[in-house]
N, C-alpha and C positions, 0 to 999 in steps of 0.2 A: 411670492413666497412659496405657494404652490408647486411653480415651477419648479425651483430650486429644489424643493424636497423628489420630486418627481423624479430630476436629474440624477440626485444622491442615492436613490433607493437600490440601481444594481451593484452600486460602490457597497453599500453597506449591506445587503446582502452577498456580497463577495468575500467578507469579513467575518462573517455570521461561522462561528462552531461546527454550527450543524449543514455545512455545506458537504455538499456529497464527495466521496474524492471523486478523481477521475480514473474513469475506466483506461486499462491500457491495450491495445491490440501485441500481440507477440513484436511484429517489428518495431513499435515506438518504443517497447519495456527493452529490446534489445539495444536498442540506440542507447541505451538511457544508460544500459550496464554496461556497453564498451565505452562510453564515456565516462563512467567512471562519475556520472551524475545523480544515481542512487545508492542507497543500501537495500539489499534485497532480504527480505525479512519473509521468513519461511512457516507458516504458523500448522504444516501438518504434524502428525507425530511421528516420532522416531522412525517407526520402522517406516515409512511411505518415506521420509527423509532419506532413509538410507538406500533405499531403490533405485534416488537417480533426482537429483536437486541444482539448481540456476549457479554458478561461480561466484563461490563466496558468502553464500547465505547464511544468515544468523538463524540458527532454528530455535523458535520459541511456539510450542505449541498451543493453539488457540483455548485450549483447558487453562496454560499457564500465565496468558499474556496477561490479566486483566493486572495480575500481580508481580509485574515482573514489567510495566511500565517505563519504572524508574531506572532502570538499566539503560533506557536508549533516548539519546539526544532528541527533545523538542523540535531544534530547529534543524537537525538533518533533512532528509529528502528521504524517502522509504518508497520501495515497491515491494505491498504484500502480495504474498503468491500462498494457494492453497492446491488442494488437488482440482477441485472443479471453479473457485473461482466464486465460492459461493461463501464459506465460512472468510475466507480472505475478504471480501465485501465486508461480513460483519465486522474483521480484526480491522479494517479499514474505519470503518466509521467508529468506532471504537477510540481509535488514534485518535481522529480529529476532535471526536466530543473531550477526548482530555487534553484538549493546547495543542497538539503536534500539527506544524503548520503547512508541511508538502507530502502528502499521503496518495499513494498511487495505487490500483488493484490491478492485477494483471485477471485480464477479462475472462478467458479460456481456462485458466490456474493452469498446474502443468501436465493437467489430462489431457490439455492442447495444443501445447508447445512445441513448436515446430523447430528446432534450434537443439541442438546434444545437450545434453545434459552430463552432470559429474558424477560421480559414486564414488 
């Protein structure tokens, strides 16, 4: 019986809420948006948004997010992006602790984004 629970234990911490997202490098978060296999969810504020932001991001500032949840699909896919990759971390874990099931953080944010960007 031992066993078995031993065996189950990285299933069910795979499950766990509080599992961490994952970290993305520039090229996997790129793959991911020309496939058209995330949404990129922008949590700086306005004016840093307007300086030069990832194609097609939804901006909801990390001030706004916590309220403003309810706006985006549970079970979508998300890559959050911040300026350094640090508050995006927070709006990342954030996601997961409320239900949101494929949460991604773009590691660098876009103080390191080696790819154009839109304005």
């Amino acid at each position: 019986m031992l066993l078995i629970f031993i065996a189950l234990l990285p299933l069910l911490h795979a499950c766990s809420p509080n599992v961490r997202p994952e970290e993305l490098t520039n090229e996997k978060a790129q793959q991911m948006i020309e496939s058209e296999d995330v949404t990129v969810l922008d949590v700086r504020t306005e004016e840093e948004h307007a300086q030069g932001h990832l194609q097609d991001s939804i901006l909801i500032p990390m001030s706004d997010l916590e309220s403003r949840l309810e706006e985006l699909d549970k079970d979508q896919a998300y890559l959050i992006v911040s300026q350094t990759g640090s508050q995006s971390s927070q709006a990342a874990d954030l996601m997961k602790n409320n239900g949101f099931t494929e949460v991604y953080n773009l590691q660098s944010g876009i103080s390191g984004w080696s790819y154009p960007l839109e304005k």
